[in-house]
Backbone and ligand atoms as CSV (ligand in chain L), in Angstrom:
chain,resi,resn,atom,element,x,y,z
A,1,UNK,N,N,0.836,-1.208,0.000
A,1,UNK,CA,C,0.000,0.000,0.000
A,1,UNK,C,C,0.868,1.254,0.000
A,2,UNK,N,N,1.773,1.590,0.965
A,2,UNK,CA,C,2.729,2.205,1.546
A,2,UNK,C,C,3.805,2.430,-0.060
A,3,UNK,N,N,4.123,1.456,-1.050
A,3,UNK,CA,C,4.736,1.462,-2.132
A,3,UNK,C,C,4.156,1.661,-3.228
A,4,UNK,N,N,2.404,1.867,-3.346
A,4,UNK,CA,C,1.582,2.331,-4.282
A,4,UNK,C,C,1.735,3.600,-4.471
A,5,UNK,N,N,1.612,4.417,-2.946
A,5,UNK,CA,C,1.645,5.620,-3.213
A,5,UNK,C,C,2.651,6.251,-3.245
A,6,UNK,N,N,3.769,5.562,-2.959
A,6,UNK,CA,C,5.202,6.430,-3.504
A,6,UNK,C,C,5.199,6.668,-4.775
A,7,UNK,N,N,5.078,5.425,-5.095
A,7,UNK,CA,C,4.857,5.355,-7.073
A,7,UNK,C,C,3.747,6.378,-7.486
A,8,UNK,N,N,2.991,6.381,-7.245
A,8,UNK,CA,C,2.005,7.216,-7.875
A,8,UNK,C,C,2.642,8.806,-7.116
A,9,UNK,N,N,3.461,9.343,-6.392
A,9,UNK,CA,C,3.346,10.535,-6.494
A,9,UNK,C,C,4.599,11.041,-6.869
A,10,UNK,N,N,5.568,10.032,-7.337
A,10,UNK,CA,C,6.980,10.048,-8.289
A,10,UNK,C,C,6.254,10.385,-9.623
A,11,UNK,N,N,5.072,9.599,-10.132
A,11,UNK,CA,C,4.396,10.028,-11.395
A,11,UNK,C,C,3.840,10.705,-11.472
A,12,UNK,N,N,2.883,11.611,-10.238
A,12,UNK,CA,C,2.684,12.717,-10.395
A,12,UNK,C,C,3.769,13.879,-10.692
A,13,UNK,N,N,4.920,13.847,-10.011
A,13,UNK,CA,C,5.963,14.957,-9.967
A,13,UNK,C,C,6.209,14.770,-11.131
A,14,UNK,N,N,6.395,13.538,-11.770
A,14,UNK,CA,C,7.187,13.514,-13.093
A,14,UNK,C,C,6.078,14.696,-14.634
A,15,UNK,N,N,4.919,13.932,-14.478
A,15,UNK,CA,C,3.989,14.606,-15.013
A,15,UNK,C,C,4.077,16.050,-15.035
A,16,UNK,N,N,3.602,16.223,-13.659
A,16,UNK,CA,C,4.105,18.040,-13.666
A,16,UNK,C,C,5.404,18.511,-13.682
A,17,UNK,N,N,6.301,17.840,-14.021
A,17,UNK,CA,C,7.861,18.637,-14.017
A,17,UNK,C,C,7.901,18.532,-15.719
A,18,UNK,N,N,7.396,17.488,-16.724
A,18,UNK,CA,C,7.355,17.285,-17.964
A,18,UNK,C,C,6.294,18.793,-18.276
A,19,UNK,N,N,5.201,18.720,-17.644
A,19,UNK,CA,C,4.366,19.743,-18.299
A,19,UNK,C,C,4.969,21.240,-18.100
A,20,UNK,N,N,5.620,21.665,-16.901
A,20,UNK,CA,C,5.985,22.703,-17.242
A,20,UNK,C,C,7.618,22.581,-17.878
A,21,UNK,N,N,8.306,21.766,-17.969
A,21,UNK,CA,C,9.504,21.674,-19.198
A,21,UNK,C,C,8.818,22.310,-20.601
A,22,UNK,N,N,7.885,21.666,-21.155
A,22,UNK,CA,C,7.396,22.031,-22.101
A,22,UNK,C,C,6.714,23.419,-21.953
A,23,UNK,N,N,6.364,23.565,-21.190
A,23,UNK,CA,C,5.727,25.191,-21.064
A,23,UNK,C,C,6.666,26.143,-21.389
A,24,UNK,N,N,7.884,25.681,-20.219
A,24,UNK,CA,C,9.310,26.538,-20.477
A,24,UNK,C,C,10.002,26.881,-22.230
A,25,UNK,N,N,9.682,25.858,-22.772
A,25,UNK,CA,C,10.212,26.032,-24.058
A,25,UNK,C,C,9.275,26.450,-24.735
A,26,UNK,N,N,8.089,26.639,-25.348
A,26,UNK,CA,C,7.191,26.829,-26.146
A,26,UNK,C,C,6.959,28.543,-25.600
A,27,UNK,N,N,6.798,28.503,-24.566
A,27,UNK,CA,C,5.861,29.924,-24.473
A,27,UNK,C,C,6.503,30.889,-25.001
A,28,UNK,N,N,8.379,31.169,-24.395
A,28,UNK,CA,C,8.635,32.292,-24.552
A,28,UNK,C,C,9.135,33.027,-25.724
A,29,UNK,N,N,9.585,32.151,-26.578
A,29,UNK,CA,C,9.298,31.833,-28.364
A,29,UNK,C,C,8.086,32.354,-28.641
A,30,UNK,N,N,7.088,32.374,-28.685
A,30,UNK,CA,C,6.202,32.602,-29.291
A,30,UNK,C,C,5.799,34.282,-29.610
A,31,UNK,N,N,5.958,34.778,-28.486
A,31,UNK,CA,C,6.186,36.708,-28.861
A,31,UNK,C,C,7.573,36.984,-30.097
A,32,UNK,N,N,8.276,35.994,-30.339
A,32,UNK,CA,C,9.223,36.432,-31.130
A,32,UNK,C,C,9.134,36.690,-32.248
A,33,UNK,N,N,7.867,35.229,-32.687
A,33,UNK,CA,C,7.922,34.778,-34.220
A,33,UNK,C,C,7.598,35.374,-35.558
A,34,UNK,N,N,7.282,36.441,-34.832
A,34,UNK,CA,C,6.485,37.945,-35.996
A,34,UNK,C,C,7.416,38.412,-36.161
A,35,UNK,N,N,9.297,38.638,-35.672
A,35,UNK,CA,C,10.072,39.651,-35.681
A,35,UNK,C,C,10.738,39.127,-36.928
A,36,UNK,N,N,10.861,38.546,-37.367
A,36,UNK,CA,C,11.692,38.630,-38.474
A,36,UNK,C,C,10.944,37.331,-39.541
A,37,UNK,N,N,10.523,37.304,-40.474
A,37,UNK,CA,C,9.693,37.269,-41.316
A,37,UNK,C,C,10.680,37.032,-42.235
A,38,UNK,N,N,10.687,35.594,-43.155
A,38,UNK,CA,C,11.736,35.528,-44.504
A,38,UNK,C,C,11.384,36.326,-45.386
A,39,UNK,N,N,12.443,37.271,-46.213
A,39,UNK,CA,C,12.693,38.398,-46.695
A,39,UNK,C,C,12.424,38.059,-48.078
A,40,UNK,N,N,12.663,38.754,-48.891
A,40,UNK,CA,C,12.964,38.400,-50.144
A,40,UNK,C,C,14.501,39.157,-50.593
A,41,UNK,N,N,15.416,39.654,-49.749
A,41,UNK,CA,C,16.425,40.214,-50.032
A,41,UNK,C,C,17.196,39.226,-50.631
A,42,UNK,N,N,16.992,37.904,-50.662
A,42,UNK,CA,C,17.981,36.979,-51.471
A,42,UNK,C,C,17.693,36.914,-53.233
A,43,UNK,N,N,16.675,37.388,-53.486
A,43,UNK,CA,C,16.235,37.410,-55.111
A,43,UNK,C,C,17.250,38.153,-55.528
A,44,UNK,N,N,17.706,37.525,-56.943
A,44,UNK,CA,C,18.715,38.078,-57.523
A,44,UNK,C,C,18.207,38.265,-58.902
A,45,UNK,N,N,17.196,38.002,-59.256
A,45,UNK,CA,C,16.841,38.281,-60.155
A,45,UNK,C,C,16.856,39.471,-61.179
A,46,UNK,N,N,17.627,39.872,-62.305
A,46,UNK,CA,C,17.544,40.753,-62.891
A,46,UNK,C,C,16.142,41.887,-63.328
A,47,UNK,N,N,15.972,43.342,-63.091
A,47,UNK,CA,C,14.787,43.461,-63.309
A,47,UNK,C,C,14.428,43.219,-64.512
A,48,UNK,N,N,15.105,43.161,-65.760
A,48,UNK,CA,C,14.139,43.127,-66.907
A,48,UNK,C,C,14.331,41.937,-68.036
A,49,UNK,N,N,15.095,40.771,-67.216
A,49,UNK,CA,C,15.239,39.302,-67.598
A,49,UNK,C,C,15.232,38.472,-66.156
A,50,UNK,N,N,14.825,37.194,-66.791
A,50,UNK,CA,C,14.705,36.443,-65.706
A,50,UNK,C,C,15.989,35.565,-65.614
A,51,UNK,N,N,16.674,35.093,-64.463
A,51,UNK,CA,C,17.925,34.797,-64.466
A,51,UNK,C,C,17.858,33.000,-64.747
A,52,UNK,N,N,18.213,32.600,-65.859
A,52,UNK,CA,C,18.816,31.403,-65.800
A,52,UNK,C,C,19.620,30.745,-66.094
A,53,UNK,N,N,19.732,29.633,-65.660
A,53,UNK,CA,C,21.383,29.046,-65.397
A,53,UNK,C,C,21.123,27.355,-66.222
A,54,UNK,N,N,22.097,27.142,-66.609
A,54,UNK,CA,C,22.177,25.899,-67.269
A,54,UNK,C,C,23.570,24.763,-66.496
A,55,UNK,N,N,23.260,24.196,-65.644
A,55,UNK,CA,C,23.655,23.569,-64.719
A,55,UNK,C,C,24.950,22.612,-65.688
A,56,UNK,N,N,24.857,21.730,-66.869
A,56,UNK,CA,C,25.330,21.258,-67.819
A,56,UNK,C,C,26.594,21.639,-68.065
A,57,UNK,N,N,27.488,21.077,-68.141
A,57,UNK,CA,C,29.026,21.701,-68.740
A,57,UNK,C,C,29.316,21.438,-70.839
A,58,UNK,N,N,28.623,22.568,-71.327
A,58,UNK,CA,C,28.848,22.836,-72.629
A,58,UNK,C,C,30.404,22.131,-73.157
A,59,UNK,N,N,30.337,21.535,-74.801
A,59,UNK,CA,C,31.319,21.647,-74.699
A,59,UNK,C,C,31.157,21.717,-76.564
A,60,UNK,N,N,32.926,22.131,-77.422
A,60,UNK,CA,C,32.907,22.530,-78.292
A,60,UNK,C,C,31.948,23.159,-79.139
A,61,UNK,N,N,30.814,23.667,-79.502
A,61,UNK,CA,C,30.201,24.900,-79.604
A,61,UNK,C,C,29.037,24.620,-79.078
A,62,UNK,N,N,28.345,26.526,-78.396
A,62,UNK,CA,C,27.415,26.318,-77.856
A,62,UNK,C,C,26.659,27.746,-78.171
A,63,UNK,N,N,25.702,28.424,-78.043
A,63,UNK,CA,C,25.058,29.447,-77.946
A,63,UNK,C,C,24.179,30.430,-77.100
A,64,UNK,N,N,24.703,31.567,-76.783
A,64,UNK,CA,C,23.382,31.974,-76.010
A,64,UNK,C,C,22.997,33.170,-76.383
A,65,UNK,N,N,21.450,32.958,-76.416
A,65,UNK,CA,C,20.157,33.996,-77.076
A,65,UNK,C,C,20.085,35.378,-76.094
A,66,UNK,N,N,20.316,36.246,-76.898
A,66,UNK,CA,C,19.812,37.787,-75.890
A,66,UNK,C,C,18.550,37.890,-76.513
A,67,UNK,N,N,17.726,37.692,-75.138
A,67,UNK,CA,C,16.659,37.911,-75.434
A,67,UNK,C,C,15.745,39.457,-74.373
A,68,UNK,N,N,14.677,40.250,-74.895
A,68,UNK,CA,C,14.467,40.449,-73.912
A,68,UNK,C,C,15.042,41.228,-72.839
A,69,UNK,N,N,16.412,42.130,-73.314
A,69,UNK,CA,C,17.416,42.807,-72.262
A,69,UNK,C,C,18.079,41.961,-71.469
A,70,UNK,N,N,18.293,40.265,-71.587
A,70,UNK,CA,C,18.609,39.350,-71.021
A,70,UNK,C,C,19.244,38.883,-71.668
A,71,UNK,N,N,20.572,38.368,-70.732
A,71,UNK,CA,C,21.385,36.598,-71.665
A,71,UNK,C,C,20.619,35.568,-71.206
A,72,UNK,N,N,20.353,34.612,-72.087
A,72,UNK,CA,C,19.481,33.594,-71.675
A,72,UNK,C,C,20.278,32.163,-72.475
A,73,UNK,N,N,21.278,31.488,-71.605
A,73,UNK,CA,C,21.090,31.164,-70.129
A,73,UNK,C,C,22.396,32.496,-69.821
A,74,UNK,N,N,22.706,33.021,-68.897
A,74,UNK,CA,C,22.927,34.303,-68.046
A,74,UNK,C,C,23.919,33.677,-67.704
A,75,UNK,N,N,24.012,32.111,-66.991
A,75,UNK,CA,C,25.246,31.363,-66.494
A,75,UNK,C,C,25.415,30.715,-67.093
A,76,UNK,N,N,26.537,30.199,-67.908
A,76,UNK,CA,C,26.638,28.701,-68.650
A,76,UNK,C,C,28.079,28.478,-68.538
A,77,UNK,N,N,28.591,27.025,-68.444
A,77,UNK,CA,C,29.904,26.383,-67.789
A,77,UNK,C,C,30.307,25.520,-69.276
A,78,UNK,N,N,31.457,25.652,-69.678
A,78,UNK,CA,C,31.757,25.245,-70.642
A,78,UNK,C,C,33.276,24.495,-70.667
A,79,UNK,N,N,33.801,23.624,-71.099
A,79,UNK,CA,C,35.490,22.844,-70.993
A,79,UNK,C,C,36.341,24.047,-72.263
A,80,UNK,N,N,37.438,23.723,-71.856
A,80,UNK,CA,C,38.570,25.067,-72.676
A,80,UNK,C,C,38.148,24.503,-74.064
A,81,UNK,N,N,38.208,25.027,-74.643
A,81,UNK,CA,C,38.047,25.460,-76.026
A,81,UNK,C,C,36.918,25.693,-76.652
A,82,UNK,N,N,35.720,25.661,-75.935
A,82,UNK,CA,C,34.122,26.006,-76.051
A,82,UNK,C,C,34.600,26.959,-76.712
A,83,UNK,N,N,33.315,27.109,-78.282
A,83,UNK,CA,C,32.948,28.627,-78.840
A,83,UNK,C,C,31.813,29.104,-78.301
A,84,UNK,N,N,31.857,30.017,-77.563
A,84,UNK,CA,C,30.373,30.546,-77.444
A,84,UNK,C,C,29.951,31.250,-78.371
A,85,UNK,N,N,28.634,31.448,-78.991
A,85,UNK,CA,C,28.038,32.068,-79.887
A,85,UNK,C,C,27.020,32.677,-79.453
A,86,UNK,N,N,26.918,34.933,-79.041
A,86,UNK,CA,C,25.973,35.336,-78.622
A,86,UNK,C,C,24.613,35.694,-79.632
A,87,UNK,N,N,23.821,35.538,-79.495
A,87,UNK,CA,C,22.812,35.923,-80.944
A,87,UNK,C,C,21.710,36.976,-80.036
A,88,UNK,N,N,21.663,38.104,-80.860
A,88,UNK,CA,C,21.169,39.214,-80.586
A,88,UNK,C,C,19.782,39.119,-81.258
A,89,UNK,N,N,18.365,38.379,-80.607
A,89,UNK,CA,C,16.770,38.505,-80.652
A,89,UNK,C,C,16.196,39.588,-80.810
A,90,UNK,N,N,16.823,40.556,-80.115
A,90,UNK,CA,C,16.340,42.038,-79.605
A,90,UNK,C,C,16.167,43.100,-80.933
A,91,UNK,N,N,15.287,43.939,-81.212
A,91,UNK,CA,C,15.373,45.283,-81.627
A,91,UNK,C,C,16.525,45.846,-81.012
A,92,UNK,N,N,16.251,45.934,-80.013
A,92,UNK,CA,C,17.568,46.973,-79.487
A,92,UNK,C,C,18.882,46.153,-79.621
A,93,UNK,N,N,19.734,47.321,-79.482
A,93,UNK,CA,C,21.144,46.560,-79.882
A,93,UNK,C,C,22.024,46.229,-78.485
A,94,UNK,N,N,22.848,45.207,-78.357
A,94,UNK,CA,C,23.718,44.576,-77.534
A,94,UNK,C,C,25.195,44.329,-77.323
A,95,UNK,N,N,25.552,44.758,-76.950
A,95,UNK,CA,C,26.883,44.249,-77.243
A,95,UNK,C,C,27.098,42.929,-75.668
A,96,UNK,N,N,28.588,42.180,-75.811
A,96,UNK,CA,C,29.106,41.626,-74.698
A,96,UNK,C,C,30.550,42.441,-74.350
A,97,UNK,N,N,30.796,42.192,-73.230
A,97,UNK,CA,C,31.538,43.335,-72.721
A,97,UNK,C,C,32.326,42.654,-71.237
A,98,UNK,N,N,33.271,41.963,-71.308
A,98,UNK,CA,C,34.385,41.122,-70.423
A,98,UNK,C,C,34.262,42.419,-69.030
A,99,UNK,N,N,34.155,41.429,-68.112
A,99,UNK,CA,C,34.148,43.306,-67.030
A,99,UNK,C,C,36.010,43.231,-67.082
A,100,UNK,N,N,36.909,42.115,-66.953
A,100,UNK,CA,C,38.091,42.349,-67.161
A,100,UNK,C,C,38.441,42.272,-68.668
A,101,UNK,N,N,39.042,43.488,-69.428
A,101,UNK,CA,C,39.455,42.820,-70.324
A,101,UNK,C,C,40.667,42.178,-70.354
A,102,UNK,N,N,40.522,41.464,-71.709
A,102,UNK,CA,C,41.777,40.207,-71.699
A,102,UNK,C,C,41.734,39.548,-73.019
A,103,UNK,N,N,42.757,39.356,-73.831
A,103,UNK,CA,C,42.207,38.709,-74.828
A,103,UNK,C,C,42.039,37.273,-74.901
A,104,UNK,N,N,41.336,36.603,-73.257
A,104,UNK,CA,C,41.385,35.579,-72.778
A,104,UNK,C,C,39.248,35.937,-72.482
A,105,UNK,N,N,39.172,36.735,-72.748
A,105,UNK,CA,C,37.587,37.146,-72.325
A,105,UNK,C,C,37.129,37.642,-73.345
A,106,UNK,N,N,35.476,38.047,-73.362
A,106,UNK,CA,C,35.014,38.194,-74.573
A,106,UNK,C,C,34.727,39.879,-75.011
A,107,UNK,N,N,34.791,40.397,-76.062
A,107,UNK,CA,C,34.819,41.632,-76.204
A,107,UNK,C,C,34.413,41.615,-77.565
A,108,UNK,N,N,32.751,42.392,-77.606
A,108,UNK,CA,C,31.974,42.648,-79.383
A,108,UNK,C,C,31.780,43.931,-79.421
A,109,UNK,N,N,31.753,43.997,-80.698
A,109,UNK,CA,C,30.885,45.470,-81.050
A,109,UNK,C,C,29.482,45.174,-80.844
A,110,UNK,N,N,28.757,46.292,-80.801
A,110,UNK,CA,C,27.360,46.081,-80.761
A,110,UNK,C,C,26.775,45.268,-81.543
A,111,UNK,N,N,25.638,44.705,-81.121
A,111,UNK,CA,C,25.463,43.693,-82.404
A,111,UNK,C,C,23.938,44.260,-82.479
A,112,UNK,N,N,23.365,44.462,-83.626
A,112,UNK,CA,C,21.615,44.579,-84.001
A,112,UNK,C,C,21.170,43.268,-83.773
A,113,UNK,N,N,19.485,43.638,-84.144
A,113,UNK,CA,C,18.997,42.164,-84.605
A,113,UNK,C,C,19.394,41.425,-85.264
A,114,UNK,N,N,19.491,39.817,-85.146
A,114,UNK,CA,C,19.746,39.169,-85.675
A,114,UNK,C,C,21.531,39.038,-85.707
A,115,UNK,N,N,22.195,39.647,-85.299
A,115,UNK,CA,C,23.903,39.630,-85.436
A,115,UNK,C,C,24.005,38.538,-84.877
A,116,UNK,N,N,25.250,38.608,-84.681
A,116,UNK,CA,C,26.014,37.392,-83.202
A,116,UNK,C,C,27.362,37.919,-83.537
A,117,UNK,N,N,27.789,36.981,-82.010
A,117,UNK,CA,C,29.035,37.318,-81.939
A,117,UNK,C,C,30.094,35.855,-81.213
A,118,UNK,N,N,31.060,35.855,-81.734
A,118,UNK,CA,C,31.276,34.042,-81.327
A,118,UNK,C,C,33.075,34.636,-80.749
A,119,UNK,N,N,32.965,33.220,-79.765
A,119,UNK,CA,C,34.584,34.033,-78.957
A,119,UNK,C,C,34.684,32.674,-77.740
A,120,UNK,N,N,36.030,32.239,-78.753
A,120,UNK,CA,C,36.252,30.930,-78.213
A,120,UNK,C,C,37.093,31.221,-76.494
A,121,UNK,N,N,36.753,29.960,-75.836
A,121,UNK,CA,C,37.250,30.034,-74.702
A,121,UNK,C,C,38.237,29.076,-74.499
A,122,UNK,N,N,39.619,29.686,-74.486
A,122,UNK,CA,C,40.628,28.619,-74.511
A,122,UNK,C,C,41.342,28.737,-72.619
A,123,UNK,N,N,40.971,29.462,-71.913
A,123,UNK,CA,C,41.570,29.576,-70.546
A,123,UNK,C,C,40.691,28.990,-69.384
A,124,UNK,N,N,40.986,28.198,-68.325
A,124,UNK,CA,C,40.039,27.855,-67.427
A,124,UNK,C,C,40.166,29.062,-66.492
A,125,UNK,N,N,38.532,29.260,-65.932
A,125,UNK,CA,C,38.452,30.731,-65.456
A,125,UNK,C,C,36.661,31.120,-64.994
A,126,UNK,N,N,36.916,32.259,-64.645
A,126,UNK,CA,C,35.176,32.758,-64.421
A,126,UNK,C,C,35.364,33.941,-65.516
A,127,UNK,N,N,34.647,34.124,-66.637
A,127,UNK,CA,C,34.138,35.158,-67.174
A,127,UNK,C,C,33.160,36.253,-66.974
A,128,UNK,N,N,33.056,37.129,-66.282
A,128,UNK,CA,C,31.603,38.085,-66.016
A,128,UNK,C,C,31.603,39.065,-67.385
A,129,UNK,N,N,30.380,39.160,-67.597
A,129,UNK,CA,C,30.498,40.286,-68.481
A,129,UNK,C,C,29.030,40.860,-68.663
A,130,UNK,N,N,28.840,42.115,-69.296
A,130,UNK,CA,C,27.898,42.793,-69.347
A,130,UNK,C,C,27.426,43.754,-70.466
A,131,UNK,N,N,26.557,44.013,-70.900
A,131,UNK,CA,C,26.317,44.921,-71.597
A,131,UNK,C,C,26.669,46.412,-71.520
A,132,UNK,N,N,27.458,47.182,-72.533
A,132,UNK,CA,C,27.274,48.037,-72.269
A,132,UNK,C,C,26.592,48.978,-72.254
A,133,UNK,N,N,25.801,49.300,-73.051
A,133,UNK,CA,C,24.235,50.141,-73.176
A,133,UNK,C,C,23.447,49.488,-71.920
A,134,UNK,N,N,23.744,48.439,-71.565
A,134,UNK,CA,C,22.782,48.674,-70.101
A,134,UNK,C,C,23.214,47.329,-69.369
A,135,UNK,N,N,23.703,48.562,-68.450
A,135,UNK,CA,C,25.112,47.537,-67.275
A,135,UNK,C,C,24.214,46.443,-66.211
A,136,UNK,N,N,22.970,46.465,-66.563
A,136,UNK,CA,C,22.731,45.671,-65.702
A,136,UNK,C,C,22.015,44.335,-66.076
A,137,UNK,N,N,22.515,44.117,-67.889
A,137,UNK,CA,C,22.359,42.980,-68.212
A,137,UNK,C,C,24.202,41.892,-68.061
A,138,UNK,N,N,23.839,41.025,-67.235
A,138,UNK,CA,C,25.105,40.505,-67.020
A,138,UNK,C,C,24.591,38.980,-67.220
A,139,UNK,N,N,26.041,38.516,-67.363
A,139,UNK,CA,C,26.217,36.623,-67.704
A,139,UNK,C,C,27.522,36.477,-67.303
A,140,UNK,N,N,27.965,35.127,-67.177
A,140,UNK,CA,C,28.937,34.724,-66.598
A,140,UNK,C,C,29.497,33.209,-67.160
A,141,UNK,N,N,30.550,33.441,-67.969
A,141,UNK,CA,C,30.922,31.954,-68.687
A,141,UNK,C,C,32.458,31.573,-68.012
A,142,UNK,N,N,31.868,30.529,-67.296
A,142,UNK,CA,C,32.873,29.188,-66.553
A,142,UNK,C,C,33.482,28.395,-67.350
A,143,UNK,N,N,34.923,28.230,-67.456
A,143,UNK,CA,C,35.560,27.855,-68.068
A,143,UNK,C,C,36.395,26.807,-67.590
A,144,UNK,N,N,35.901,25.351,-67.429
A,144,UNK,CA,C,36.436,24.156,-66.620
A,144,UNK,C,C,37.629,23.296,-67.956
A,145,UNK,N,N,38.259,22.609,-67.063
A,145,UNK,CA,C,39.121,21.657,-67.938
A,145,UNK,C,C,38.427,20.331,-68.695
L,1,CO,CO,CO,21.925,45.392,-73.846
């Protein structure tokens, strides 16, 4: 009898020491969860193309379409000696534009509709480059072994 109720008030304590453990953790969290809210400051998205990437490693010739105030694909990874070939969709005119130059990077005259512009990649490397009539069309050609 005397060992019933020990037991039963070890399981009571236990009960109430579990219920407020859990109280302890849940409650005071909860005034927080409004303070910071996932952002959208990680979008990188260009405003007047949509950014995409071609995951694939290109190899001996490949092309990418300006479309739209956009390079499309924007990222593309290619092995040394890839030709890239840019082709200008647009009314408006485009050029590509190495942010370093080098005669290891790519560098066109403007191109109209319908032009292109082709510029082999013989160095392993990161290429950035951009338009110049409007610096905030950019692409980036990876240059693996
Ligand atoms: Co442009």
């Amino acid at each position: 009898m005397q060992q019933k109720t020990i037991i039963l008030l070890v399981a009571v304590a236990a009960i109430i020491g579990l219920a407020f453990g859990v109280y302890a953790l849940t409650s005071p969290s909860d005034s927080n969860d409004m303070d910071g809210m996932p952002g959208m400051e990680n979008m990188t998205e260009s405003q007047m193309g949509q950014s995409q990437q071609d995951d694939t490693v290109r190899e001996g010739e490949t092309s990418v379409d300006i479309v739209n105030f956009a390079y499309a694909f924007d990222e593309v990874t290619v092995k040394k000696g890839t030709t890239v070939t840019w082709i200008n969709q647009d009314d408006a005119a485009h050029d590509i534009t190495a942010d370093q130059e080098s005669p290891d990077a790519p560098m066109s005259e403007l191109l109209a509709k319908g032009e292109s512009y082709s510029f082999t990649f013989d160095k392993v490397g990161e290429y950035s480059y951009y338009c110049t009539p409007h610096p905030y069309m950019t692409g980036k050609v990876t240059v693996v072994e």
